[in-house]
PDB file of N, CA, C and O in Angstrom:
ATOM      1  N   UNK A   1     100.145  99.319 165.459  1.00  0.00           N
ATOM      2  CA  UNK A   1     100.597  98.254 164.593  1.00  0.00           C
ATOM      3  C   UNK A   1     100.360  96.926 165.319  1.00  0.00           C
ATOM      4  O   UNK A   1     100.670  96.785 166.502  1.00  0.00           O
ATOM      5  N   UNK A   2      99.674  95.732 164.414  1.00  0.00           N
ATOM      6  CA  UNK A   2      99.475  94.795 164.985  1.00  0.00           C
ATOM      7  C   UNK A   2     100.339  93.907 164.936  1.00  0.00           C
ATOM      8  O   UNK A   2     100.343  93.127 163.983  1.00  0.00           O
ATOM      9  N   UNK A   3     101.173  93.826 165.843  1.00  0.00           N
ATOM     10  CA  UNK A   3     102.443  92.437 165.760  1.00  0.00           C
ATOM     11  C   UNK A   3     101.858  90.461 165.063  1.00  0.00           C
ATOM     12  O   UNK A   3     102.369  89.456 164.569  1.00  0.00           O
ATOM     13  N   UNK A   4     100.860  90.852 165.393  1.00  0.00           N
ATOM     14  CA  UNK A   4      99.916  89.372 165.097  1.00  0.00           C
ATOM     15  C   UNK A   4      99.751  89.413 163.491  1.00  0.00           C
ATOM     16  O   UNK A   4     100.119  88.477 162.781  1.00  0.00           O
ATOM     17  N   UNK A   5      99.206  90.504 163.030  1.00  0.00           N
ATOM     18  CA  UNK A   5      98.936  90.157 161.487  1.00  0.00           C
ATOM     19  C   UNK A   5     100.182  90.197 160.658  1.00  0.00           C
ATOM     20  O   UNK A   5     100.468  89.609 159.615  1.00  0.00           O
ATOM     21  N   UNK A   6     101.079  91.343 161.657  1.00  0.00           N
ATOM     22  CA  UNK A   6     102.542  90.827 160.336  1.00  0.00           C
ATOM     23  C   UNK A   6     103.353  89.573 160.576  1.00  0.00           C
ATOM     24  O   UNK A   6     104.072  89.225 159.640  1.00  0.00           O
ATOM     25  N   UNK A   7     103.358  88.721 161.847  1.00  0.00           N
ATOM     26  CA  UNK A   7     103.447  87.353 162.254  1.00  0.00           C
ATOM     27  C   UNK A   7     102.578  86.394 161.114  1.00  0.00           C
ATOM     28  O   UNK A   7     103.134  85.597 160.358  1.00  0.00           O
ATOM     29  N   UNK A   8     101.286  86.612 161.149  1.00  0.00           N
ATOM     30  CA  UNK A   8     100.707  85.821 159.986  1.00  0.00           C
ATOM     31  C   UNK A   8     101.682  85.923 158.326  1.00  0.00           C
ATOM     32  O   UNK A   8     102.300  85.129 157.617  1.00  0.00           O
ATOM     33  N   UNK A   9     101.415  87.075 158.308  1.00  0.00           N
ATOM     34  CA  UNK A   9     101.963  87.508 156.800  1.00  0.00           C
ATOM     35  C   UNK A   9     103.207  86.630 156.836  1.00  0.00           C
ATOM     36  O   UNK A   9     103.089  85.483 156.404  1.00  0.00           O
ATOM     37  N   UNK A  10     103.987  86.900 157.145  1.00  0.00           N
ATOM     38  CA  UNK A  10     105.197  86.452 157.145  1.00  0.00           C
ATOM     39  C   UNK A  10     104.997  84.273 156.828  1.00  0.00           C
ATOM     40  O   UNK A  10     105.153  83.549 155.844  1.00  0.00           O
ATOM     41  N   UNK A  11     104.596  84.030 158.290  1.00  0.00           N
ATOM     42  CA  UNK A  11     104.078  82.835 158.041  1.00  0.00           C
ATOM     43  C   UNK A  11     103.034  82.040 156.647  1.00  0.00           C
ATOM     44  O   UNK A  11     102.944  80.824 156.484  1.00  0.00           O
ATOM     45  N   UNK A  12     102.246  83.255 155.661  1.00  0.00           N
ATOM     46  CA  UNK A  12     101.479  82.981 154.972  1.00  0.00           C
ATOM     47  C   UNK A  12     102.537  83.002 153.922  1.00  0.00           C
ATOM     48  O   UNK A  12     102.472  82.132 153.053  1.00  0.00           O
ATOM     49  N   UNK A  13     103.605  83.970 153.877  1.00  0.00           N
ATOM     50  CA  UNK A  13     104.825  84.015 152.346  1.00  0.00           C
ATOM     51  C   UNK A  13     105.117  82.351 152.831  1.00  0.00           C
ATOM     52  O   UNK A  13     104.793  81.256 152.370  1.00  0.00           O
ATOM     53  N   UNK A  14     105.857  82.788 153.936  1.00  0.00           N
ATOM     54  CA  UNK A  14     106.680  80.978 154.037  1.00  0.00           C
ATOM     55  C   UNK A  14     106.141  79.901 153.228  1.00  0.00           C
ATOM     56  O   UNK A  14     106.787  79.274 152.389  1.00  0.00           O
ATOM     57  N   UNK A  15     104.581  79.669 153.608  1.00  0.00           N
ATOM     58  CA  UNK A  15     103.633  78.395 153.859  1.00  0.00           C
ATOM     59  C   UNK A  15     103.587  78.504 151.761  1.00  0.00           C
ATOM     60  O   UNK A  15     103.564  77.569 150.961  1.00  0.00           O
ATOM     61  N   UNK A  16     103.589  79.952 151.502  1.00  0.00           N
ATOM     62  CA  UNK A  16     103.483  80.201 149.675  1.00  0.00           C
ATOM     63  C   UNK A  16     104.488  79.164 149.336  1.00  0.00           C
ATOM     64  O   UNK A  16     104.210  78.113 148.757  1.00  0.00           O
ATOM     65  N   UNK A  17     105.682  79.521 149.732  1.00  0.00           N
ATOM     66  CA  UNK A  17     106.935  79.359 149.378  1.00  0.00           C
ATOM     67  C   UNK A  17     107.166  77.878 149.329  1.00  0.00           C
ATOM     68  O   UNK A  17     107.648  77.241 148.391  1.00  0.00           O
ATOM     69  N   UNK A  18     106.785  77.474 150.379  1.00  0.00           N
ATOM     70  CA  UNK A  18     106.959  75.912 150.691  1.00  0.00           C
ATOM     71  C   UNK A  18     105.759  75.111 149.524  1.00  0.00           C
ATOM     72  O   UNK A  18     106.051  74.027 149.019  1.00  0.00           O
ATOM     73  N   UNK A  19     104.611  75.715 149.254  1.00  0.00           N
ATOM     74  CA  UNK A  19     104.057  75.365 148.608  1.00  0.00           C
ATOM     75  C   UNK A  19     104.767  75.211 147.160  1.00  0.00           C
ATOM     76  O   UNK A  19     104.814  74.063 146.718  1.00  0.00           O
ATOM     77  N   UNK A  20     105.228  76.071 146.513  1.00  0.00           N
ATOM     78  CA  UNK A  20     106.136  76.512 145.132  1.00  0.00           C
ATOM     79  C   UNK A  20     106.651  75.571 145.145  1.00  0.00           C
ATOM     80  O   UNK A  20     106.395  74.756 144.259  1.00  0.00           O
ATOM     81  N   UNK A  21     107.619  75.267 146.172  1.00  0.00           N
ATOM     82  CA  UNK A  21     108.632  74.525 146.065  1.00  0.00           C
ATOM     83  C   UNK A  21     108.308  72.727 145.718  1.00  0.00           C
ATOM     84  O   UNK A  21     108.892  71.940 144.973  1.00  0.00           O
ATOM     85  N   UNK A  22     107.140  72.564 146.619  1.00  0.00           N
ATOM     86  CA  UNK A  22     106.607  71.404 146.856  1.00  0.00           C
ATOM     87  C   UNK A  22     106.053  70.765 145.250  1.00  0.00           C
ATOM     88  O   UNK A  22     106.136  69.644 144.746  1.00  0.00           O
ATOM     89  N   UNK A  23     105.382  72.268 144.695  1.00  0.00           N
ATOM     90  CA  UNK A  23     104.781  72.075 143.186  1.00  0.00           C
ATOM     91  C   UNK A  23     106.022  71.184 142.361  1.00  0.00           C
ATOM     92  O   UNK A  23     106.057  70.081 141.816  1.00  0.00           O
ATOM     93  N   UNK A  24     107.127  72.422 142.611  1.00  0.00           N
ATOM     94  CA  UNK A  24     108.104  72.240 141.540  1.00  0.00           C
ATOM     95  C   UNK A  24     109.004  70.513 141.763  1.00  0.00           C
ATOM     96  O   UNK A  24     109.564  69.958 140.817  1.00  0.00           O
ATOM     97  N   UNK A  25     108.966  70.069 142.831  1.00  0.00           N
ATOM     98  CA  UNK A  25     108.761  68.627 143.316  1.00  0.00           C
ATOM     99  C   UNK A  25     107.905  67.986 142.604  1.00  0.00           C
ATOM    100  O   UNK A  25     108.240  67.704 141.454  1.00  0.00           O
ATOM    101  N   UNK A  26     107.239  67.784 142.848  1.00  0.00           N
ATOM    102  CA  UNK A  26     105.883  67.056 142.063  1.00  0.00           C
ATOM    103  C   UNK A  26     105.931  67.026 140.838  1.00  0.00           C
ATOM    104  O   UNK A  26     105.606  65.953 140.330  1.00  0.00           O
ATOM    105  N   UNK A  27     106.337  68.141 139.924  1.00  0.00           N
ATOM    106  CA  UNK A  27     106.276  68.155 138.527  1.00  0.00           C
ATOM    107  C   UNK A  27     107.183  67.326 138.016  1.00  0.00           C
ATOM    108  O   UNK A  27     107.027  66.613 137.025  1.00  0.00           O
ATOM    109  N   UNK A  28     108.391  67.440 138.871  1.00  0.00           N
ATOM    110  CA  UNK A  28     109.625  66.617 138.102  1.00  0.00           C
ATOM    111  C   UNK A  28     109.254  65.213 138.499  1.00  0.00           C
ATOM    112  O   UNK A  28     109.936  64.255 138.137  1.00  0.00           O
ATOM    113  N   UNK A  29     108.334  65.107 139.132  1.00  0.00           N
ATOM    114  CA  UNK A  29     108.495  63.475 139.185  1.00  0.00           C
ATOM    115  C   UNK A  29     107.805  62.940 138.509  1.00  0.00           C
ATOM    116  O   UNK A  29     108.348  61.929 138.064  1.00  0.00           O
ATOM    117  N   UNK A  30     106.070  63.186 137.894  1.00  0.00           N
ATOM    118  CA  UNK A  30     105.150  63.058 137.354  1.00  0.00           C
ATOM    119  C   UNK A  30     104.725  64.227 136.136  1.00  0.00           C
ATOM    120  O   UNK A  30     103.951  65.111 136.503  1.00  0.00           O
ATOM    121  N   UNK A  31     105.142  64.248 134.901  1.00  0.00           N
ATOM    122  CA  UNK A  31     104.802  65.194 134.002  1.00  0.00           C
ATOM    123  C   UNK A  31     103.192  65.794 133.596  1.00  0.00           C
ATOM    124  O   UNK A  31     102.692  66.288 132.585  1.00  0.00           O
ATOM    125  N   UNK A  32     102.707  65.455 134.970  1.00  0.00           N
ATOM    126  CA  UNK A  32     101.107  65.401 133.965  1.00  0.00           C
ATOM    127  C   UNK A  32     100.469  67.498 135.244  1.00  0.00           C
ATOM    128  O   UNK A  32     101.162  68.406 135.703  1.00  0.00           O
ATOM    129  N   UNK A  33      99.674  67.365 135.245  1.00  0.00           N
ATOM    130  CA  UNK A  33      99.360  68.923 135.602  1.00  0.00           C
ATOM    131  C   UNK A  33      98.158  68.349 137.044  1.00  0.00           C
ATOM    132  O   UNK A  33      98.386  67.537 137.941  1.00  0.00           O
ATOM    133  N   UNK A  34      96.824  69.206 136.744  1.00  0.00           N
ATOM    134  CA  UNK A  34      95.785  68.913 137.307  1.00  0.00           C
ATOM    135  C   UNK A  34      96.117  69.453 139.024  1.00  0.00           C
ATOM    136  O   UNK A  34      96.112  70.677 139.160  1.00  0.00           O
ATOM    137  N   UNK A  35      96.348  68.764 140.072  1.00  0.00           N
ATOM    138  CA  UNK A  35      96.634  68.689 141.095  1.00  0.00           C
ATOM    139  C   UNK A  35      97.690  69.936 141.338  1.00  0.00           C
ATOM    140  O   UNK A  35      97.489  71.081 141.743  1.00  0.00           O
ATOM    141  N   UNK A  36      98.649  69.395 141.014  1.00  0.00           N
ATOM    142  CA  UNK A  36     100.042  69.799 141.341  1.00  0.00           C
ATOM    143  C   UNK A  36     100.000  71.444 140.912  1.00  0.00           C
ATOM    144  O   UNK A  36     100.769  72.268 141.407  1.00  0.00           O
ATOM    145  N   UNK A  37      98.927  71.781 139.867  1.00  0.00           N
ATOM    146  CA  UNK A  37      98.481  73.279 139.709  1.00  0.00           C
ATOM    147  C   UNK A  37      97.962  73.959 140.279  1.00  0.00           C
ATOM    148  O   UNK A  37      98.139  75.167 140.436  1.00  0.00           O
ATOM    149  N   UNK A  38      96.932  73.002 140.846  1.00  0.00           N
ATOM    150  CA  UNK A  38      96.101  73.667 141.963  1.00  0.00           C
ATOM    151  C   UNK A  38      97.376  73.817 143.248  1.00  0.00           C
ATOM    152  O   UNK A  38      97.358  74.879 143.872  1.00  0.00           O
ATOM    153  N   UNK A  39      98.135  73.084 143.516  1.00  0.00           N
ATOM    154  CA  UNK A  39      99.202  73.430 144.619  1.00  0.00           C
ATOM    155  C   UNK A  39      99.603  74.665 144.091  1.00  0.00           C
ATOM    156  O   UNK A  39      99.420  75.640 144.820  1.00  0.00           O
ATOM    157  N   UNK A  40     100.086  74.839 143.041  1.00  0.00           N
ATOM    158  CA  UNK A  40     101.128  76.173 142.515  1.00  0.00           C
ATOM    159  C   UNK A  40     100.370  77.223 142.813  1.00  0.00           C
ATOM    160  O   UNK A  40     100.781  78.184 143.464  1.00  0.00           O
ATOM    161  N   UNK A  41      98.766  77.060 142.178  1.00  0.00           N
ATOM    162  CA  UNK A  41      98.496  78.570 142.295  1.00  0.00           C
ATOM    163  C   UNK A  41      97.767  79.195 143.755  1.00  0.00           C
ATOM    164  O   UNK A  41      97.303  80.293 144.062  1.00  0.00           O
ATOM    165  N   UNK A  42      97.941  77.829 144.492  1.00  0.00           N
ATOM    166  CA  UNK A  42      97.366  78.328 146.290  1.00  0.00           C
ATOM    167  C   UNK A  42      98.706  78.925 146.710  1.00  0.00           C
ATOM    168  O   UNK A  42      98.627  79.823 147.548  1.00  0.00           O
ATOM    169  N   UNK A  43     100.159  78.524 146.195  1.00  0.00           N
ATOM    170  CA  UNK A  43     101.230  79.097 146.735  1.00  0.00           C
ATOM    171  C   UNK A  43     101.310  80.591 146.633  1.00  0.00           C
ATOM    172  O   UNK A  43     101.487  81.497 147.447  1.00  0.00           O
ATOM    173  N   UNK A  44     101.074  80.505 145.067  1.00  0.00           N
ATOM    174  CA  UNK A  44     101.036  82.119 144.919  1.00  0.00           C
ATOM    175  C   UNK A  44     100.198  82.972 146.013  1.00  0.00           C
ATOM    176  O   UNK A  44     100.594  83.734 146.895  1.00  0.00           O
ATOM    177  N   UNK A  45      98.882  82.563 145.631  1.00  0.00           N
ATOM    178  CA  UNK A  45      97.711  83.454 147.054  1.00  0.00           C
ATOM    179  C   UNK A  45      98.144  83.550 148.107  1.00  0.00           C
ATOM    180  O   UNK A  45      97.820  84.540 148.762  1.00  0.00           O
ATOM    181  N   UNK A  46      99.007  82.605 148.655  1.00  0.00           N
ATOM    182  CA  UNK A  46      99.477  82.575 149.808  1.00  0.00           C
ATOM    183  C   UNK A  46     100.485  83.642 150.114  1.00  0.00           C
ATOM    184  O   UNK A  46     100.683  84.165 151.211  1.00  0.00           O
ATOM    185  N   UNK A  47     101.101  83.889 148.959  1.00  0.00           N
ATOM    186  CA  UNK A  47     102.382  84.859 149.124  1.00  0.00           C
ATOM    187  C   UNK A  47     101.613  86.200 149.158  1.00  0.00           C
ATOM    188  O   UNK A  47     101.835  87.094 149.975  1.00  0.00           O
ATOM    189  N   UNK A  48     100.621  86.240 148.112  1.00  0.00           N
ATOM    190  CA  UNK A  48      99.644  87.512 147.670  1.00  0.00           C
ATOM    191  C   UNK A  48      99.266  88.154 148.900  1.00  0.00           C
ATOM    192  O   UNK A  48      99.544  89.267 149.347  1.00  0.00           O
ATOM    193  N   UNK A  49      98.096  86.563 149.654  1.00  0.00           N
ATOM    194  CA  UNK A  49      97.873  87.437 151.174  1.00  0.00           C
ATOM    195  C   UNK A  49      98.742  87.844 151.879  1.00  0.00           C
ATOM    196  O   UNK A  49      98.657  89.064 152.015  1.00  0.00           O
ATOM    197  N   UNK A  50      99.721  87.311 152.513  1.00  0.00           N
ATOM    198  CA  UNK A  50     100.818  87.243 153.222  1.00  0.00           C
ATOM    199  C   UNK A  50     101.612  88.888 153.473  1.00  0.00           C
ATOM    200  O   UNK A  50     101.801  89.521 154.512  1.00  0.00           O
ATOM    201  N   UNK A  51     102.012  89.259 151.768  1.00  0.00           N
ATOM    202  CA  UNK A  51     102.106  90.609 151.616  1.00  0.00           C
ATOM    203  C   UNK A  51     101.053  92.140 151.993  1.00  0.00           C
ATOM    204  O   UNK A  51     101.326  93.222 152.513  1.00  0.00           O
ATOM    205  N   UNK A  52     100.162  91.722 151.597  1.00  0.00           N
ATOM    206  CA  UNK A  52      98.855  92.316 151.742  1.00  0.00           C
ATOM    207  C   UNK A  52      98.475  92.249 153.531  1.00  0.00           C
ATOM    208  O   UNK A  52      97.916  93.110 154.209  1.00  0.00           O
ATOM    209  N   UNK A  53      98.852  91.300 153.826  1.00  0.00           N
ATOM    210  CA  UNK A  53      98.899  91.169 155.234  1.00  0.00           C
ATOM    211  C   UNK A  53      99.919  92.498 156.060  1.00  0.00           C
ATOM    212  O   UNK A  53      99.548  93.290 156.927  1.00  0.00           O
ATOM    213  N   UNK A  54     101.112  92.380 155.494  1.00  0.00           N
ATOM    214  CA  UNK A  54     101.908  92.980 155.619  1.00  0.00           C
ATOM    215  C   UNK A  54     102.109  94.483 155.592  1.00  0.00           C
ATOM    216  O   UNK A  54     102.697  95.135 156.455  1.00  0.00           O
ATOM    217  N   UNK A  55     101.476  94.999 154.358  1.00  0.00           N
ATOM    218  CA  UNK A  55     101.542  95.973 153.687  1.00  0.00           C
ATOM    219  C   UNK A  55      99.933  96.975 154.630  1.00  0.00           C
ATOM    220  O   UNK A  55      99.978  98.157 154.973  1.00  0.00           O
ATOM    221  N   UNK A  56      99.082  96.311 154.764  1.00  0.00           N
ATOM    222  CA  UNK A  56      98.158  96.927 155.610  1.00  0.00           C
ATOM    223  C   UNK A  56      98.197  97.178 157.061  1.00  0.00           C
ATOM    224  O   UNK A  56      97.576  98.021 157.706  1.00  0.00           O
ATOM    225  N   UNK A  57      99.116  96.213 157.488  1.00  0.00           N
ATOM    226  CA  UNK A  57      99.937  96.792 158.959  1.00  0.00           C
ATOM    227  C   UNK A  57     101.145  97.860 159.155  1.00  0.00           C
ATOM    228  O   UNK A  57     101.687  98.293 160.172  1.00  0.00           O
ATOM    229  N   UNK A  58     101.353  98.114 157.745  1.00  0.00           N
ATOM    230  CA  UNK A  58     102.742  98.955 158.056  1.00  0.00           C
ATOM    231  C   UNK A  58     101.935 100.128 157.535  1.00  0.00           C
ATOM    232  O   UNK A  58     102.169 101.151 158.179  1.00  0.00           O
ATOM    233  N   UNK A  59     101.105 100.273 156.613  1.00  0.00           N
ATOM    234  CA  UNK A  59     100.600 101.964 155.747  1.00  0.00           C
ATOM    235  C   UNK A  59      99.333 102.192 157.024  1.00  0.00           C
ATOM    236  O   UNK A  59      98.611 103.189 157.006  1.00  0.00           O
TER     237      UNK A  59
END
């Protein structure tokens, strides 16, 4: 088991998470899309890899 890639994973949910959050910031301040979508849906991937990161170090 590689201690390094589930260190990433972990760090890649966070970096998702912080991203989400950052989106959901942005929206309330400015109603318009474009940008602030492209933030949302790198958060998601981020969580996607992160797990996948995860999930291939532990099986």
């Amino acid at each position: 088991m590689n201690y390094i890639n589930i260190l990433i994973g972990i760090l890649s949910i966070f970096a998702g998470i912080m991203l989400i959050k950052y989106y959901q910031k942005l929206k309330s301040e400015n109603k318009t899309g474009g940008l602030s979508f492209k933030i949302q849906t790198g958060g998601i991937g981020a969580i996607i890899i992160g797990i996948g990161l995860i999930l291939r170090e532990l099986f």
